[in-house]
C-alpha positions in Angstrom: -4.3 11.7 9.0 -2.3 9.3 11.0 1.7 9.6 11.1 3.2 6.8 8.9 6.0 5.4 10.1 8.1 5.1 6.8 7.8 9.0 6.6 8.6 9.8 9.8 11.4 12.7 9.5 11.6 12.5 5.9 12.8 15.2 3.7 10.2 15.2 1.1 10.6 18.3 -1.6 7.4 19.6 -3.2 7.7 21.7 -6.5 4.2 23.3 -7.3 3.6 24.8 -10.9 0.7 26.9 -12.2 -1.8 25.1 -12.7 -5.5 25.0 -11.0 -4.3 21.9 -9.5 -2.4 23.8 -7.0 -5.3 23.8 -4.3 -4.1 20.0 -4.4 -1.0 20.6 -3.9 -1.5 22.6 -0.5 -3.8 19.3 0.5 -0.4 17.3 -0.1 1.1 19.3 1.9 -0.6 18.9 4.4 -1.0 15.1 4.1 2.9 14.7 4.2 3.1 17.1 7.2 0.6 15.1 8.8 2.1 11.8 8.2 5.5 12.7 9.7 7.5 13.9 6.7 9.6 17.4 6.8 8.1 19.5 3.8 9.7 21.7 1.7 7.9 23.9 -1.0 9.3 25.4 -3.9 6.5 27.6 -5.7 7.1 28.9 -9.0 6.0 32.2 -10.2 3.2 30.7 -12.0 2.0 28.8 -9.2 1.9 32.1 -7.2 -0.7 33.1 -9.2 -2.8 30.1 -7.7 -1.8 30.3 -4.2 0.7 32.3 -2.3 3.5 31.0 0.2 1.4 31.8 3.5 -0.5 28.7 2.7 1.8 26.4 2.2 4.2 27.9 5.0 0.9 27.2 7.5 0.0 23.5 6.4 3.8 22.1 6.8 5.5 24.9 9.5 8.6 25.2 7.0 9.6 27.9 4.9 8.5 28.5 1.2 11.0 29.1 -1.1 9.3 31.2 -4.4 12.7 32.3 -6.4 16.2 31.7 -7.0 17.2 35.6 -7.0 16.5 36.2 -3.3 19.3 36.9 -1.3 21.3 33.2 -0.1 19.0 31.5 -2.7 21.1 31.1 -5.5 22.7 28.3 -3.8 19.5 26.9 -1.9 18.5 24.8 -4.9 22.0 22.5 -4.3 20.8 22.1 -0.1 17.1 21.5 -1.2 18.3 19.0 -3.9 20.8 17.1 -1.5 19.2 17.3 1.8 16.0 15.6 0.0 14.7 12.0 0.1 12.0 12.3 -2.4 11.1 15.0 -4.6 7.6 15.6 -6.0 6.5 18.1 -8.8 2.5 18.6 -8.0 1.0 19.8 -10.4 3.2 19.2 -13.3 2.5 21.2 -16.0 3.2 20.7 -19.6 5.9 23.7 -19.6 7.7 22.1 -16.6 7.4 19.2 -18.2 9.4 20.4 -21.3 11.5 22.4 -19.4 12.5 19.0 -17.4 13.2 16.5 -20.3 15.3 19.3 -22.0 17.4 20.3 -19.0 16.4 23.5 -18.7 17.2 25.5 -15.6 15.3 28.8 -15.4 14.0 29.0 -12.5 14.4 27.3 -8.9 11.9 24.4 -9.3 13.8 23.2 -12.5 17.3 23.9 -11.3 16.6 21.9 -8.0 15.7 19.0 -10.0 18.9 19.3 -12.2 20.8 19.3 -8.5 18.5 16.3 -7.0 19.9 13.0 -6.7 16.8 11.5 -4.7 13.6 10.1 -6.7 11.9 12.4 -8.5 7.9 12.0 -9.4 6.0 14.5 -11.7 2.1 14.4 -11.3 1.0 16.6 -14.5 -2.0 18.4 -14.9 -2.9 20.1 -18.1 -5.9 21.2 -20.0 -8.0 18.8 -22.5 -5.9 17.7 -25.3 -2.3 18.8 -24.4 -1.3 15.8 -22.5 -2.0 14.0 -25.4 -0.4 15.9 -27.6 2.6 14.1 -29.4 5.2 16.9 -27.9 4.2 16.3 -24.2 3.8 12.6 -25.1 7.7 12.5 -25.9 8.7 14.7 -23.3 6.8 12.4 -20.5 9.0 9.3 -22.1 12.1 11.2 -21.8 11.1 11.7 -18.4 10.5 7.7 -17.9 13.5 6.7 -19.7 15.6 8.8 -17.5 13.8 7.0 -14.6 11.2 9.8 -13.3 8.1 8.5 -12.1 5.1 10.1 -13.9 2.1 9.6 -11.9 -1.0 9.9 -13.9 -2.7 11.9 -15.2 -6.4 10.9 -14.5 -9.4 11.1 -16.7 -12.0 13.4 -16.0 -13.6 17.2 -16.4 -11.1 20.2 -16.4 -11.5 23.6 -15.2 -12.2 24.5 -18.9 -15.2 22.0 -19.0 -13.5 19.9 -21.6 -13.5 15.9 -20.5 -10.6 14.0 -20.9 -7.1 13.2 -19.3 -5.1 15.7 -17.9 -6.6 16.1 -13.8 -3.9 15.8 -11.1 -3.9 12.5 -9.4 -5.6 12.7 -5.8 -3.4 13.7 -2.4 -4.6 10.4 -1.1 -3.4 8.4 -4.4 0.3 10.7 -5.2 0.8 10.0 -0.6 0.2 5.9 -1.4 3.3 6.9 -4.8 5.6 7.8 -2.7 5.3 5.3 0.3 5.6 2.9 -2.5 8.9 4.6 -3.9 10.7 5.5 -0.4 9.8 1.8 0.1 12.0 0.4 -2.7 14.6 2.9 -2.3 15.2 2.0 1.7 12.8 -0.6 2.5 14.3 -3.8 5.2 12.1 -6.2 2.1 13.2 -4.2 -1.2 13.3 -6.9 -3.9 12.1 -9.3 -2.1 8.5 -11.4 -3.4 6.2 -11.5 -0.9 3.1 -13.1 -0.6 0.0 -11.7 1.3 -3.3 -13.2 2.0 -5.9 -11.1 3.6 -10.0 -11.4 4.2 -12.5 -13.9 4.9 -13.2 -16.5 1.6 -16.6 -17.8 1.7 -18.2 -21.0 0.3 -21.8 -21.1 -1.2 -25.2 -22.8 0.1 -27.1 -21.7 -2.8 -26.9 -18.0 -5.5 -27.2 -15.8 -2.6 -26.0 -17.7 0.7 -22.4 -18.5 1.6 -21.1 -19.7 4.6 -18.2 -17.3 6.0 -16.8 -15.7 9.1 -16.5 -12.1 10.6 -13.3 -11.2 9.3 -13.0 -7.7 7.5 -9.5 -7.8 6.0 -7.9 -5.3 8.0 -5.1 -6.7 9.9 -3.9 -8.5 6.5 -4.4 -5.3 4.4 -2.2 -3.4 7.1 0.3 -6.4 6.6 0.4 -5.4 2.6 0.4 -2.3 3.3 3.5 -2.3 5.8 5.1 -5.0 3.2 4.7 -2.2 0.6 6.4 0.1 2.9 9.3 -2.7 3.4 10.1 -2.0 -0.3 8.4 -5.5 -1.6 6.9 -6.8 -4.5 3.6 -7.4 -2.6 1.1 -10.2 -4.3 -2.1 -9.8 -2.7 -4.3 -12.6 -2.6 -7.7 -10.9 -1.5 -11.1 -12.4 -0.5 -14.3 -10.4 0.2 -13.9 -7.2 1.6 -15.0 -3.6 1.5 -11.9 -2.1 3.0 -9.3 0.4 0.6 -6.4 -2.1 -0.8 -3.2 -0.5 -0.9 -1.8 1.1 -4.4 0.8 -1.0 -5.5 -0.2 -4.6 -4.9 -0.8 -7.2 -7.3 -4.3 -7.9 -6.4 -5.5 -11.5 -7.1 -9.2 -11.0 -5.7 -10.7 -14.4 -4.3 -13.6 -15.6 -3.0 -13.9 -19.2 -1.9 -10.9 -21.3 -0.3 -10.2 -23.1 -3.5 -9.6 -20.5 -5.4 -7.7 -19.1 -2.3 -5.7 -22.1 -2.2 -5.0 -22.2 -6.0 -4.1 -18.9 -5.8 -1.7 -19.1 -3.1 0.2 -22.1 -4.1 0.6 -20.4 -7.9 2.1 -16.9 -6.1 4.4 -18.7 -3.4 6.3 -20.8 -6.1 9.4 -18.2 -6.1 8.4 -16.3 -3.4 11.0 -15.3 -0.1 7.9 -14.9 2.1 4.0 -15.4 2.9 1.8 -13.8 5.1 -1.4 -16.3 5.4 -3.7 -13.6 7.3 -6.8 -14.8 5.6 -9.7 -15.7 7.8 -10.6 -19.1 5.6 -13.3 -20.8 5.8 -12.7 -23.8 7.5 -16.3 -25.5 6.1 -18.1 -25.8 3.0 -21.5 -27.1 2.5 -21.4 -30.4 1.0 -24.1 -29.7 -1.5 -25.0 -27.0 -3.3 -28.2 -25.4 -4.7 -27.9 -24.1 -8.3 -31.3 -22.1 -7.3 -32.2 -20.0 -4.3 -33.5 -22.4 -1.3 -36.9 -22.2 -0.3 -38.6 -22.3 3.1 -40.8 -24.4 1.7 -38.3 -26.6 0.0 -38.3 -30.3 1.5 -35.7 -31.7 -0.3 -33.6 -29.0 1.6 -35.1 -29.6 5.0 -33.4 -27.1 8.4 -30.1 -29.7 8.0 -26.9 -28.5 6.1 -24.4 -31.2 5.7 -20.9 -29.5 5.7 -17.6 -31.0 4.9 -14.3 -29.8 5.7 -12.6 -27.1 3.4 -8.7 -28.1 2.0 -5.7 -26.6 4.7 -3.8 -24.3 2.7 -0.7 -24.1 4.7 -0.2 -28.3 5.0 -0.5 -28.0 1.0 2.1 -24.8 1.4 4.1 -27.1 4.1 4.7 -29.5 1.5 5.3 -27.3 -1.1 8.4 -25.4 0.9 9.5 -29.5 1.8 9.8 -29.9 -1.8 11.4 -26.5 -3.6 12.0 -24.4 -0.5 9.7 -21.9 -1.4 8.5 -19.8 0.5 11.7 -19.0 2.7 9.7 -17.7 5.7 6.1 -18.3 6.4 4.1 -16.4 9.0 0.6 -18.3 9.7 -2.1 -16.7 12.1 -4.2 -18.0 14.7 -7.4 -16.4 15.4 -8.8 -18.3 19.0 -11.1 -17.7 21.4 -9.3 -20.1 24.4 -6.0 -21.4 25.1 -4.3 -19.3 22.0 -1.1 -19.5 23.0 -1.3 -23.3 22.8 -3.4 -23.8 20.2 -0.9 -21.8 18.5 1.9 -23.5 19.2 0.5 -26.2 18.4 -0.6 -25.4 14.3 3.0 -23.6 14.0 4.3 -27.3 14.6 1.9 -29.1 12.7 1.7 -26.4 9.6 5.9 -26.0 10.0 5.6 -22.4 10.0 8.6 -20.0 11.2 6.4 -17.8 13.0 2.8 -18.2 14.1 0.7 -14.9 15.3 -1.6 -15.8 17.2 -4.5 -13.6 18.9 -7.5 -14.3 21.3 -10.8 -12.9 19.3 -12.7 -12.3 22.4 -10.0 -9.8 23.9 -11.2 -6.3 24.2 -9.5 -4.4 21.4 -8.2 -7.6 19.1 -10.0 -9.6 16.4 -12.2 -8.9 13.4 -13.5 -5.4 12.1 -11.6 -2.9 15.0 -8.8 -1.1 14.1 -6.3 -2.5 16.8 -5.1 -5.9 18.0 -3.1 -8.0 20.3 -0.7 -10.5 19.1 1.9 -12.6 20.4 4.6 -13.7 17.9 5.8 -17.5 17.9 8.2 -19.3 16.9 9.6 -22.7 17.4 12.2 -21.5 20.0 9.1 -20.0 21.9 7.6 -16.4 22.3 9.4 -13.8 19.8 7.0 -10.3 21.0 4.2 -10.7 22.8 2.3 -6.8 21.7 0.4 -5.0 24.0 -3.1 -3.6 22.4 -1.9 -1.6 19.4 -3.2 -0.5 15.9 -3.1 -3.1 13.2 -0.8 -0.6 11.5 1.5 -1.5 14.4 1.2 -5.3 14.6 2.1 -5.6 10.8 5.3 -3.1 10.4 5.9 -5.6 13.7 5.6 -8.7 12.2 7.2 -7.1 9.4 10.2 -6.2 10.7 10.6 -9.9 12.3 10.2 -11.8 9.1 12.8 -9.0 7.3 14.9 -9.8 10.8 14.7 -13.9 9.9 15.6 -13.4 5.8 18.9 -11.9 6.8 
């Protein structure tokens, strides 16, 4: 687990409850600890049945805080609650869930979240059939009306063999939850629409060719991910890729440049910014085969006639010229010689505010690693020129620039 810089030195306050679930928990945890944040656990006596302190106290390196009667505790619940940034009830079980939406304050777990005045998320996990039940039902509104963020649950087999909904969200899925809420809450792009284009589109010869390039997605899925982060509405205009897409995106998946393009123009209409990372194809065959080409085939011949594919940022270009929409856009340039002025050259000619522009052939940059060098344009000249550096770096970079030039 890699430390994520939106968590770095946050106060993050896990409540565990008893459930089976809590073996998650600890994996949380863990995750958080991992990732930057400063964990504090409150276990109730339920839980503790489960797990006990000791493991919880190893995976973060903080205390564990178990019951309100212990001696200074009676008053720890109001530093927990204030000192926090986020608090997280994993597992949330159906009592804790009542005991919440009727204000009840029996133990330290519940009277914490009375004192809290930071988001609070509740990940429940219950047995087959009580989530659904109408009482929990009404008690997990109350909890959304009041503006708690119930995560889950998810469908699947329970420790009682029964199938159904009531499992504990995943660490991995509850970690992306909270990015996404510390996000809005703080983010330098909270509120704001942004746009995000990210993997390679690829345009058909026949059923089961395409023409296409080596881009995996990467560096423009780390751009969602850091715009996520920023506290924005993210739109996500994806083409073919097998790499995770962040959790809370609006995913519009895509596969040739048309539908790329169409997509594009559709999202950037009220937008304040886009990201065009997308590799596109710049070529498309000219013809295409509604059946599989033979070798054989000599209407087909070794010769493929391509024509050029539409520019997506001249058709944004005159888009912004006419309603001023998108208010930043951020173009890349993938080269292989003479980057920086090929790059200059398309920020000019696409009227982009900044251009990124990297050489593919550089050790460490381009398609399918995990790090990259990019130098940042603009029209005044060179913004950040960045040294080698995960593509987790480049885009809370490029991030923070475009955040820098909305004001």
């Amino acid at each position: 687990m890699k430390s994520i810089t939106l968590l770095k030195d946050k106060r993050i306050l896990l409540g565990v409850t008893g459930s089976i679930a809590c073996y998650k928990a600890a994996d949380l945890a863990s995750k958080l600890t991992q990732a930057g944040a400063l964990v504090d656990v409150i276990l109730t006596e339920s839980a503790q049945k489960f797990v006990l302190p000791l493991t919880f106290r190893s995976v973060t390196g903080r205390p564990c805080t178990t019951s309100m009667w212990d001696l200074d505790e009676h008053v720890r619940h109001v530093g927990l609650g204030e000192q926090a940034d986020l608090f997280i009830i994993a597992p949330a079980t159906a009592n804790t869930i009542a005991k919440l939406a009727g204000g009840l304050a029996d133990n330290l777990l519940t009277l914490t979240a009375l004192a809290a005045r930071c988001p609070l998320l509740a990940a429940p996990a219950m047995d087959g059939g009580m989530y659904a039940h109408p009482a929990t039902q009404a008690n997990a509104q109350t909890l959304r009306d009041r503006g708690v963020h119930i995560i889950g649950p998810a469908e699947g087999r329970m420790a009682s063999g029964l199938l159904g909904r009531g499992r504990m969200v995943e660490p991995p899925q509850l970690l992306a939850h909270i990015r996404q809420v510390l996000g809005r809450q703080t983010g330098v792009l909270a509120g704001k629409k942004v746009v995000v284009t990210a993997g390679p589109t690829r345009e058909p010869l026949d059923p089961v060719r395409f023409i296409s390039n080596r881009s995996t997605g990467k560096q423009g899925l780390a751009v969602a991910q850091a715009a996520v982060d920023a506290g924005a509405d993210v739109t996500l205009i994806l083409g073919p890729t097998a790499e995770p897409v962040p959790l809370g995106v609006n995913l519009m998946p895509v596969t040739t440049t048309q539908e790329m393009a169409d997509a594009v123009l559709a999202a950037v209409q009220d937008a304040e910014v886009l990201f065009m990372v997308a590799a596109v194809a710049d070529f498309r065959p000219d013809t295409q085969s509604d059946h599989k080409i033979k070798k054989t085939d000599e209407q087909w011949g070794l010769a493929i006639g391509l024509e050029v594919t539409l520019d997506i940022l001249s058709a944004v270009k005159d888009r912004r010229e006419k309603t001023g929409f998108p208010r930043v856009a951020l173009g890349f340039a993938a080269e292989t010689k003479d980057a920086f002025e090929y790059g200059r050259q398309k920020l000019l000619r696409k009227g982009l505010n900044f251009i990124a522009v990297n050489d593919v052939t550089a050790e460490g940059a381009g398609f399918g690693v995990d790090t990259n060098r990019v130098a940042l344009l603009s029209s005044a000249g060179v913004v950040e020129n960045m040294p080698r550096m995960s593509k987790t770096a480049v885009a809370e970079r490029l991030v923070h620039h475009v955040a820098k030039a909305l004001g």
